[in-house]
C-alpha positions in Angstrom: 3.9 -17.6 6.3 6.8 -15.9 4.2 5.5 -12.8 2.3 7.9 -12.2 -0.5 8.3 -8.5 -1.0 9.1 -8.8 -5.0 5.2 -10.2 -5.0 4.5 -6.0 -4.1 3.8 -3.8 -6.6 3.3 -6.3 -9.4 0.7 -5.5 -12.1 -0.6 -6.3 -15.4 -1.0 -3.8 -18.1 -3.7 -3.9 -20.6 -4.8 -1.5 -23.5 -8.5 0.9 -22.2 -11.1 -0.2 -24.3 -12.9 2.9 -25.2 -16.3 3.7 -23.8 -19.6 4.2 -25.8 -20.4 8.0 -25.8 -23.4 8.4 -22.8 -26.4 9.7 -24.4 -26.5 12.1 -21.2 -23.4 13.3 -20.6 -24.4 15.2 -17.6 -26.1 11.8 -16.1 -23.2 9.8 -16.7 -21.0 13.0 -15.4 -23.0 12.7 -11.7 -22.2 8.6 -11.9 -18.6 8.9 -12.4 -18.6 11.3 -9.2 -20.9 9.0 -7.0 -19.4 6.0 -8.3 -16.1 7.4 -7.1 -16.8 8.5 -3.8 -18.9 5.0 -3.4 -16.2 3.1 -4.2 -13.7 5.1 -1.7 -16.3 4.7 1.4 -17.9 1.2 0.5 -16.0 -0.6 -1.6 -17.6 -3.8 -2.7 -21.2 -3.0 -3.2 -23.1 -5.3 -5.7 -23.7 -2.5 -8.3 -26.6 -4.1 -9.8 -28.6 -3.1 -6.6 -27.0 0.2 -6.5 -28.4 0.9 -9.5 -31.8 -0.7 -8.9 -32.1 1.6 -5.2 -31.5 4.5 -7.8 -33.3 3.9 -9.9 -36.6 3.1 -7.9 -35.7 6.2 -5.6 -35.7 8.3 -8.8 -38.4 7.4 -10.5 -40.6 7.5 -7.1 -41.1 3.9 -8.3 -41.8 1.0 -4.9 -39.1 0.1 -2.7 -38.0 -3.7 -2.4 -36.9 -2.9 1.5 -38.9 -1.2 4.2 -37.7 2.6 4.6 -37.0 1.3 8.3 -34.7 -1.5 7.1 -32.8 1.1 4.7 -32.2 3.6 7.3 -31.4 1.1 9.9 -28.8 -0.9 7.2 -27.1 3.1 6.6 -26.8 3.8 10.3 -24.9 0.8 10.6 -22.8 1.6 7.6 -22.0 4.8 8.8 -20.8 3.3 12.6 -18.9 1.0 10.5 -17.1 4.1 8.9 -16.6 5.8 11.9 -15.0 3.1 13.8 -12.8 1.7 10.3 -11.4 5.8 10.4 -10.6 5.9 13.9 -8.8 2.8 14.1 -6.7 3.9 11.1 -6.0 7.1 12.7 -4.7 5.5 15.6 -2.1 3.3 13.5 -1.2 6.1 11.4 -0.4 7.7 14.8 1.3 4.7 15.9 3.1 4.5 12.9 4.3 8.2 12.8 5.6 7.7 16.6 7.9 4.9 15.6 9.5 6.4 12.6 10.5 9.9 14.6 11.4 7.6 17.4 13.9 6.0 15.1 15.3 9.1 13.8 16.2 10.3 17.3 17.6 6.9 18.4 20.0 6.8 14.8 20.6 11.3 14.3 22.8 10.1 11.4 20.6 8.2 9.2 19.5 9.5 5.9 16.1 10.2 4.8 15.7 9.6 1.1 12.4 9.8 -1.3 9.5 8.6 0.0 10.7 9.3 3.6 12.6 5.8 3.6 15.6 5.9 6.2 18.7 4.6 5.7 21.4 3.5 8.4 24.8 2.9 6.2 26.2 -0.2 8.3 28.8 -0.7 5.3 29.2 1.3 1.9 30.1 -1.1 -1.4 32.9 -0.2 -3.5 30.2 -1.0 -6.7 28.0 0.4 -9.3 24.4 1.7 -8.4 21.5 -0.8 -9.5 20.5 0.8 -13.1 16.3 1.4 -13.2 16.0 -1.9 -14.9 18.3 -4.1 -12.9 17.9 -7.8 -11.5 19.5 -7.4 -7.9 20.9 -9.8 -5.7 20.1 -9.4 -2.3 20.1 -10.7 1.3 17.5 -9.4 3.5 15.9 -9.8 6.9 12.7 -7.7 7.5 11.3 -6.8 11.0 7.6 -5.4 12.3 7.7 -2.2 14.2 7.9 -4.6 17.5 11.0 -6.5 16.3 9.2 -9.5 15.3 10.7 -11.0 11.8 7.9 -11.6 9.3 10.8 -12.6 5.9 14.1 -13.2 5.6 16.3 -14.7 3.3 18.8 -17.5 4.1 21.0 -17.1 0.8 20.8 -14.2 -1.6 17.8 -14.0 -3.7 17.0 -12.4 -7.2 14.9 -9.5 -8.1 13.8 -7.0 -10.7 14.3 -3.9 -9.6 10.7 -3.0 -10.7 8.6 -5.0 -9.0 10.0 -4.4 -5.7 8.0 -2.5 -3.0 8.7 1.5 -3.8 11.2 1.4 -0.5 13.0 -1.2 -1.7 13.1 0.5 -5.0 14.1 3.9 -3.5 16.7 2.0 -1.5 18.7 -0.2 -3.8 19.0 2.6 -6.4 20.6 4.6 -4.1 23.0 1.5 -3.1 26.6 0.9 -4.4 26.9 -3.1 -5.1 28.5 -4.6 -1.7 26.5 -2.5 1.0 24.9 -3.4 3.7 22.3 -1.0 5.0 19.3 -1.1 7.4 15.9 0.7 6.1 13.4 2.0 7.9 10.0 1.9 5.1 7.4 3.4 6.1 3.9 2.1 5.1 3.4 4.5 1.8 6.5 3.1 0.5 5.4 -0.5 1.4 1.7 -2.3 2.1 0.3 1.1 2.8 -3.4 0.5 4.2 -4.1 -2.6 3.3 -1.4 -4.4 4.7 -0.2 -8.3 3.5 -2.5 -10.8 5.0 -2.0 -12.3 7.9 1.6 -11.1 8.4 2.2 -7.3 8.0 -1.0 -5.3 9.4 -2.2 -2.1 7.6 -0.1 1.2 8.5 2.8 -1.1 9.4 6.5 0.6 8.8 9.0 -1.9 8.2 12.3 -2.1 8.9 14.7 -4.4 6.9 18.4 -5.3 7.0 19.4 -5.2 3.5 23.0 -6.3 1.9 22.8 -5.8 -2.1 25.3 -8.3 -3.8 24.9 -7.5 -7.4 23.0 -5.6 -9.8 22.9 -6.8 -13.3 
């Protein structure tokens, strides 16, 4: 499975509609900041039942679980948590070893915004890719343990904009004709989330990048 990188940092843009003034503002105030924090811890809850634990709970009204079931269902949660934060800590380790071991191994590589690295192979003799430009690139991109999750035969096309923010970071910095290796780390790609089954959550990326043209 090829994960094409110009598929990143897509999005759609639509115009807020604007909300209803809340007939208690300091109700709807505390909902904002629990639904915030809920949504950072346990994203995905069914807010419908959210609302109707509340609102029993609140109004001292009957439950529709046993008070065993509900504490038994939040310790689990909370395990869940604990494990979901270690394991990231541990790649975000991993992850931080890599990049300063690939400083020391390469002393002379750049570090631009964003903390991407860049290892000059060759410098072009062209013009810097402008905000807005469509780039033509070759590109081979590598996991931290060499494997090759993408790469392109021939030169492909992209907007600028929608690439990955290392990419972006990179190719401005690029004259046309250059052939650079990055090293991206994970802010400046998939961050925590990773790309399916391919690039795994924390995951620095290395690619070999050789910018043809910007138009």
């Amino acid at each position: 499975m090829r994960v094409p990188v110009a598929c990143a940092l897509l999005f759609s843009f639509s115009l807020p509609v604007a909300a209803e003034t809340p007939q208690d503002p300091l109700a709807y105030s505390l909902g904002v900041k629990l639904g915030e924090r809920l949504r950072d811890e346990v994203p995905g809850l069914a807010l419908d039942d959210l609302a109707a634990g509340l609102r029993a709970a609140y109004q001292g009204a009957p439950l529709a679980l046993e008070p065993a079931t509900i504490e038994r269902l939040l310790a689990e949660q909370e395990a869940a948590q604990g494990d979901s934060s270690a394991a990231s800590e541990r790649l975000k380790r991993k992850e931080a070893a890599f990049i300063a071991e690939y400083k020391a191994k390469y002393p002379n590589a750049k570090v631009l915004d964003g903390g991407v690295v860049v290892r000059e192979l060759s410098q072009g003799r062209g013009a810097k890719p402008k905000a807005d430009a469509t780039v033509s690139v070759r590109y081979k991109g590598l996991l931290a343990d060499g494997s090759v999750f993408d790469e392109s035969a021939e030169a492909v096309r992209f907007s600028l904009n929608s690439l990955i923010p290392g990419w972006r970071t990179a190719l401005a910095a690029m004259p046309e004709g250059s052939h650079w290796e990055i090293l991206v780390p994970s802010a400046a790609a998939y961050g925590a989330e990773g790309a399916g089954d391919v690039i795994p959550p924390y995951a620095p990326l290395v690619f070999d990048l050789l910018l043809e043209s910007a138009q």
